[in-house]
C-alpha positions in Angstrom: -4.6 -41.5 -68.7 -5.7 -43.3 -65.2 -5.7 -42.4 -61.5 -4.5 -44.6 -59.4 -4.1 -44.3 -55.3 -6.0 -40.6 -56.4 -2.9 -39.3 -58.9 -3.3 -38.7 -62.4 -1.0 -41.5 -64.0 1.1 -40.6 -67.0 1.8 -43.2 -69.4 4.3 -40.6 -71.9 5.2 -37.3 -70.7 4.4 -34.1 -72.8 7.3 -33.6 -75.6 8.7 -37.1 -75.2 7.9 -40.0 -77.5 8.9 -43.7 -77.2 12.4 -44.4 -77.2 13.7 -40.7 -75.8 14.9 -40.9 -72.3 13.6 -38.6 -69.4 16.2 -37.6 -67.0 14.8 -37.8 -63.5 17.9 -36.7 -61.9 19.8 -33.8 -63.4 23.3 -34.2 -61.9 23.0 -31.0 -60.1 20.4 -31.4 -56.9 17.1 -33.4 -55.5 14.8 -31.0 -57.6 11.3 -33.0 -58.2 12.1 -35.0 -55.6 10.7 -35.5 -51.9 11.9 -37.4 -49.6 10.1 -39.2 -47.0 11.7 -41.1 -44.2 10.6 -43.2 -41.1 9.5 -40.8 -38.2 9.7 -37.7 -40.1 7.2 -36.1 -41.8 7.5 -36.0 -45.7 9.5 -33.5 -47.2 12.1 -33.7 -44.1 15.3 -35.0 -44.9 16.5 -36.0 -42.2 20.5 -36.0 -41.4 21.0 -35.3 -45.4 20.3 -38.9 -46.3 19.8 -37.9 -49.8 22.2 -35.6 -51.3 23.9 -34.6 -54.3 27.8 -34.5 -54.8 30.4 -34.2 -57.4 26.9 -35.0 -59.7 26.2 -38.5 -58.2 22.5 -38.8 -56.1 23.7 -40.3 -52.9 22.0 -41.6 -49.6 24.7 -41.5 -47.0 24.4 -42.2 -43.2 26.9 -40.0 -41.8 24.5 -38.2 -39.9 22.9 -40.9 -38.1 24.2 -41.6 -34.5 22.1 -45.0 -34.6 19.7 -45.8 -37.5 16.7 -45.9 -35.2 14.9 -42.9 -33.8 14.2 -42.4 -30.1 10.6 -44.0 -30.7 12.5 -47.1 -31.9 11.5 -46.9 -35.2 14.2 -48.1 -38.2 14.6 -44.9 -40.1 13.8 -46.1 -43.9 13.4 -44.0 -45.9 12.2 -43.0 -49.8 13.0 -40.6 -52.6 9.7 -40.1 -53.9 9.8 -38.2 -57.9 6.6 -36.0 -58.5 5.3 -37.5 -61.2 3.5 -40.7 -60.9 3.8 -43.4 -64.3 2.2 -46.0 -65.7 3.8 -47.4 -68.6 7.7 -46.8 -68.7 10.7 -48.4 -68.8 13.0 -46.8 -65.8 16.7 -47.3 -65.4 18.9 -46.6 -62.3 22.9 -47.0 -62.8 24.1 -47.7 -59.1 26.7 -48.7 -56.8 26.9 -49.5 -53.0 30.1 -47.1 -51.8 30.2 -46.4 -48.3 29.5 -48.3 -44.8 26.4 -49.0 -43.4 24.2 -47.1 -40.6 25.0 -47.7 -37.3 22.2 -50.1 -36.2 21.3 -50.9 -39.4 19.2 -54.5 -39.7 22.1 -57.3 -41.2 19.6 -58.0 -43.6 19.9 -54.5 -45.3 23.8 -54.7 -45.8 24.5 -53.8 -49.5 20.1 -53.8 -49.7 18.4 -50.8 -51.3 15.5 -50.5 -54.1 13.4 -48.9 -56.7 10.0 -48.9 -55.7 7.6 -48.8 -58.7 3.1 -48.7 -58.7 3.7 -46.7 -55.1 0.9 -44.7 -53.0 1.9 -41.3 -53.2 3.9 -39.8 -50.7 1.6 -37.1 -48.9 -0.4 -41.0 -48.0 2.2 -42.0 -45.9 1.7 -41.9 -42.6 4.9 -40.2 -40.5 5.7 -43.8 -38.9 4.7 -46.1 -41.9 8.3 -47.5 -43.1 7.4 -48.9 -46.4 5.1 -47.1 -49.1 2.5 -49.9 -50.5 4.6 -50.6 -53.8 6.8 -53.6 -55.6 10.1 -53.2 -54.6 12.7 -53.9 -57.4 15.1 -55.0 -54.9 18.9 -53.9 -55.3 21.8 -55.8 -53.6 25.6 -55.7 -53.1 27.7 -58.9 -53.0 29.3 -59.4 -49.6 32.3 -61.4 -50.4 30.6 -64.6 -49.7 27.4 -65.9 -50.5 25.5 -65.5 -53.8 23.5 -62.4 -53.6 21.3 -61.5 -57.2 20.2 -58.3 -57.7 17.3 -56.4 -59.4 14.8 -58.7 -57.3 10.9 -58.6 -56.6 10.2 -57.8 -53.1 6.7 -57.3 -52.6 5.7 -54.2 -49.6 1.8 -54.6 -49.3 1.3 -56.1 -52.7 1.3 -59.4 -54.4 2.0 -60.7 -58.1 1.4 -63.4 -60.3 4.1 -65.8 -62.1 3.1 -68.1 -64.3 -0.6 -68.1 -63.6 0.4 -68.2 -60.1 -0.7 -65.7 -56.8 2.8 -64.8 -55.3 2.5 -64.1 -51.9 6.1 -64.8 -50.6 7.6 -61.2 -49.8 10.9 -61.5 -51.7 11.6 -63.7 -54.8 15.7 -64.0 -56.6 16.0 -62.5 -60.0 18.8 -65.2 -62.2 21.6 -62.1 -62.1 24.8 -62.8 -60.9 26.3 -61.4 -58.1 28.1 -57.8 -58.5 30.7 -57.3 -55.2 32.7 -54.5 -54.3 32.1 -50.5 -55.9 31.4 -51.4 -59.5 28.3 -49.7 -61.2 25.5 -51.7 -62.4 22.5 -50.7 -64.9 19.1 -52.0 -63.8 16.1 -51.5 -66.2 12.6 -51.7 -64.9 10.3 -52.5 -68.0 6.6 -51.7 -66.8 3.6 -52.1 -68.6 0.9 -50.6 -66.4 -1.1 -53.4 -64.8 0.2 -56.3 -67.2 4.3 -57.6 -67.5 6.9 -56.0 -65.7 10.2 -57.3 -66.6 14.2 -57.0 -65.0 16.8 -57.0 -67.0 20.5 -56.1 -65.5 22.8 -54.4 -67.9 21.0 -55.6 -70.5 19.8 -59.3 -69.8 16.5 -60.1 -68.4 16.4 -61.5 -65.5 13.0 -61.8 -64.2 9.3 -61.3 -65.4 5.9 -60.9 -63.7 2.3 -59.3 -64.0 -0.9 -58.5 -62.7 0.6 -56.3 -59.4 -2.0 -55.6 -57.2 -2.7 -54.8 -53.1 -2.1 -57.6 -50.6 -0.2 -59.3 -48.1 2.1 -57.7 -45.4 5.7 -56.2 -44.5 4.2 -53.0 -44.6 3.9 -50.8 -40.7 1.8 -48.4 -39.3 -0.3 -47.5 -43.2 -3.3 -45.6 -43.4 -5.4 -48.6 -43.9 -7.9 -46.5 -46.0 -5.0 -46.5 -48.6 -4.5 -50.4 -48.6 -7.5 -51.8 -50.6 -6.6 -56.0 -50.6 -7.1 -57.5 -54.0 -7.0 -53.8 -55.8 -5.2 -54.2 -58.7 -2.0 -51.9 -59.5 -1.8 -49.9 -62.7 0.4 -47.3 -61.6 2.0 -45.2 -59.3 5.0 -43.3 -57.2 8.4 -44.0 -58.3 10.9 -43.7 -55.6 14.4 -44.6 -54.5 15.1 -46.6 -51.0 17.3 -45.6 -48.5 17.7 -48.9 -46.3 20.3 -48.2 -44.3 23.3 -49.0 -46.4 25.4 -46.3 -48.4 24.2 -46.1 -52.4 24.8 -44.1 -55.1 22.7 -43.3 -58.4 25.0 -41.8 -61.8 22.0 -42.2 -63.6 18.3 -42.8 -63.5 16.3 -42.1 -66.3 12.9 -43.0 -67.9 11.6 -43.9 -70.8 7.4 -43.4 -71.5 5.8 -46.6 -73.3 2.7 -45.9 -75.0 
């Protein structure tokens, strides 16, 4: 076991062995999980964002009268779980159903994400809008223009490819484009500080390693949480609300040894 950001990082879970799935959502309510969103303090979920209905984990917007706050803040928001992981495989099922937030930023139509090797929630400050993380990027077709999912978007971190520093914020998986409501299977394969690899319902679609602290896109931090150059082993796991309506069937995890 390691600590990372100051957690105690789990790389299998008591009772659970390689190749048995954890369920992380249990179909019935948000229980071991927190929400943190934009302007709020954590554990305030604001407008119901995140919900539960007819067993589906949905972030809706129906609340929202514009999606920033009087203080002019874009109110993003996370699902944090409560217990941080190192080495796991995770898997989401999702589909975009729904409109988007009034006042939502064009570049967040049919946008949402799993972020993975996150600061822990109680870190983030009440304005910050990203956690420090790597964002495994989920988007939505929108009827015209070539849109992969499952892609590396990088919030206050960097990674390497190919021997190479990436410090470009987002970067394409190879998936093809999924448009309209149909539900798609993302798997996050991590391997604590060394390869994490997409795959889309079963075919992998991009690889990278060596996550660690740097570069931008991330507001209003505690900078004694960002550490430039530290390199990731582990972290929060959360679920993105990014202004557009999303819902989870599934999301499970597997512990790697």
């Amino acid at each position: 076991m390691k600590r990372v950001f100051g957690m105690l990082l789990l790389s299998a879970c008591a009772g659970a062995a390689d190749g048995e799935w954890i369920q992380l959502f249990n179909g019935k309510n948000l229980d071991g999980w927190t929400p943190k969103i934009t302007g709020h303090a954590a554990g305030v979920n604001f407008a119901n964002t995140f919900r539960v209905e007819n067993g589906v984990l949905k972030v809706a917007y129906d609340g929202y009268k514009d999606f920033k706050n009087e203080a002019g803040f874009e109110q993003f928001g996370h699902l944090f779980y409560k217990t941080p992981y190192s080495k796991y495989v995770i898997a989401v099922e999702y589909r975009f159903a729904g409109p988007q937030a009034p006042g939502g930023p064009a570049w967040a139509l049919r946008n949402s994400g799993i972020m993975i090797h996150g600061q822990p929630v109680e870190t983030m400050r009440r304005d910050q809008n990203f956690p420090i993380s790597i964002e495994v990027q989920l988007l939505g077709g929108n009827g015209t223009d070539p849109r992969t999912t499952a892609n590396l978007c990088t919030p206050g971190t960097n990674v390497v490819m190919k021997d190479e520093l990436i410090t470009k914020h987002c970067t394409n998986s190879s998936s093809k484009t999924f448009a309209g409501d149909q539900w798609v299977r993302v798997e996050v394969e991590v391997n604590g500080g060394g390869v994490i690899r997409h795959r889309v319902n079963g075919e992998l679609v991009l690889e990278y390693e060596k996550p660690q602290m740097g570069g931008g896109n991330v507001k209003e931090y505690d900078p004694a949480v960002y550490r430039e150059g530290e390199m990731l082993t582990g972290g929060s796991i959360s679920l993105q609300s990014e202004s557009h309506s999303i819902e989870f069937r599934k999301v499970e995890l597997k512990p790697l040894r």
